[in-house]
C-alpha positions in Angstrom: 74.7 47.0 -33.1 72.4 45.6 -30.2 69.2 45.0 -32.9 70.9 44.5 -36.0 69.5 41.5 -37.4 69.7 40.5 -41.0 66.0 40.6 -43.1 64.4 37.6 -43.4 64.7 35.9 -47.1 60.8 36.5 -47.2 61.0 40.2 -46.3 63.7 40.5 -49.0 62.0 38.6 -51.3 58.5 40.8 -51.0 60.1 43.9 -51.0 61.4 43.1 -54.4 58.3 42.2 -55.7 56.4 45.3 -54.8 59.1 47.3 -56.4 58.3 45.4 -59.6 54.7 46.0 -59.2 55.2 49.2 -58.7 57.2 49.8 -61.6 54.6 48.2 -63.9 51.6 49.6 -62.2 52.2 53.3 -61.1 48.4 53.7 -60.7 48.8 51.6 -57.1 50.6 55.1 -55.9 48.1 56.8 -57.8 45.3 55.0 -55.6 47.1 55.2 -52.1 47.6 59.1 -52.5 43.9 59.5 -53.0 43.1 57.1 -50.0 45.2 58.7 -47.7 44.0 62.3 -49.1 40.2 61.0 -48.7 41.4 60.2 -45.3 43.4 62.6 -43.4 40.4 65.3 -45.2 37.4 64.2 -43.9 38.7 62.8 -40.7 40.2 66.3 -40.0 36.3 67.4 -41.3 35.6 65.8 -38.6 36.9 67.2 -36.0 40.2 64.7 -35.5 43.7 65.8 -34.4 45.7 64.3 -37.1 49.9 64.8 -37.5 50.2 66.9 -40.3 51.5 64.7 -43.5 50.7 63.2 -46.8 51.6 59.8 -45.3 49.7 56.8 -45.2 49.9 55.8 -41.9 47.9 58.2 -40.5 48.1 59.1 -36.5 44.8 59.8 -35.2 45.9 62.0 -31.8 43.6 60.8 -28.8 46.2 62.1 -26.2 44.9 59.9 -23.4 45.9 56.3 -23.2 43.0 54.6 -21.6 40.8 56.3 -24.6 42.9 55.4 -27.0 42.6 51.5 -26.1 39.0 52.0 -26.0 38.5 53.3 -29.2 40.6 50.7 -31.0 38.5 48.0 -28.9 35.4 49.2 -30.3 36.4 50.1 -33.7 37.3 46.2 -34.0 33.7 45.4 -33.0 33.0 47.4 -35.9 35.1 45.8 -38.7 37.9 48.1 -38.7 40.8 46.7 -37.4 43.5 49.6 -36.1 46.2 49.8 -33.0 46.2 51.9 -30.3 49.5 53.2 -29.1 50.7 54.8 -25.8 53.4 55.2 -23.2 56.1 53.9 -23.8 55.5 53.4 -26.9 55.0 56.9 -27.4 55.5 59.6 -25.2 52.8 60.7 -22.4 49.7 62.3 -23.1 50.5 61.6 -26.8 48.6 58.4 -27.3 47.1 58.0 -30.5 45.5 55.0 -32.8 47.6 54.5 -36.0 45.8 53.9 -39.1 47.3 52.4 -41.9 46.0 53.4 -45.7 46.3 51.0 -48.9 45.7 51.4 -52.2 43.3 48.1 -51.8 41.3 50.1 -49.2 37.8 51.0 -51.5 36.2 54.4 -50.8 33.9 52.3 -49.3 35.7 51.0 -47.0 37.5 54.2 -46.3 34.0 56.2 -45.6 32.8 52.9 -43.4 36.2 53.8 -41.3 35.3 57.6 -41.0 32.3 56.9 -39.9 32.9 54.5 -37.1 35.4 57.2 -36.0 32.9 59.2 -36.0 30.3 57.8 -34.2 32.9 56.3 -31.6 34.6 60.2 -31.4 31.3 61.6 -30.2 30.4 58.5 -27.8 33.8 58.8 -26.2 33.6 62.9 -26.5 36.7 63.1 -28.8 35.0 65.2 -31.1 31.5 67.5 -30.9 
């Protein structure tokens, strides 16, 4: 049990109160499925390479590692904040940014996102 660590009280503590608000609030779950559906549809539209899912956290497939890191630098001097990820992390040739959906996220927000992918897929060739 090399990494088995105990949660922090904090982590505990959270987790219980988003099960609460969950329970009195189903619409948050509501929200988050039509983000991520909003999403993982028009960034597919777009010409993307997504892993298939309903999931939230939503790997946008880039392949290459150095483009990857590029991306993510200039989405950040666009406002939107993702990761890149790469080898080891993940295996080679399967780099990828990881985007990560919320039911906070406004449409506006979400379509201010697609469109910086966008316009940074075509400048870096990812997508016609």
């Amino acid at each position: 049990y090399l990494f088995s660590n105990s949660l922090a009280p904090i982590i505990t503590a959270t987790t219980i109160k988003v099960i609460e608000m969950l329970e009195h609030n189903p619409s948050l779950l509501m929200r988050l499925k039509e983000n991520t559906t909003l999403f993982r549809s028009k960034m597919t539209d777009a010409g993307f390479t997504i892993v298939s899912s309903s999931h939230p956290i939503v790997p946008i497939m880039l392949f290459d590692a150095k483009i990857a890191g590029e991306f993510a630098h200039r989405l950040l001097s666009m406002g939107i904040y993702v990761i890149s990820f790469s080898y080891p992390v993940v295996p080679k040739e399967k780099a990828r940014i990881r985007v990560q959906l919320s039911a906070e996220h406004s449409k506006e927000q979400i379509k201010k996102a697609i469109e910086a992918f966008t316009i940074i897929g075509k400048e870096l060739n990812v997508i016609d």
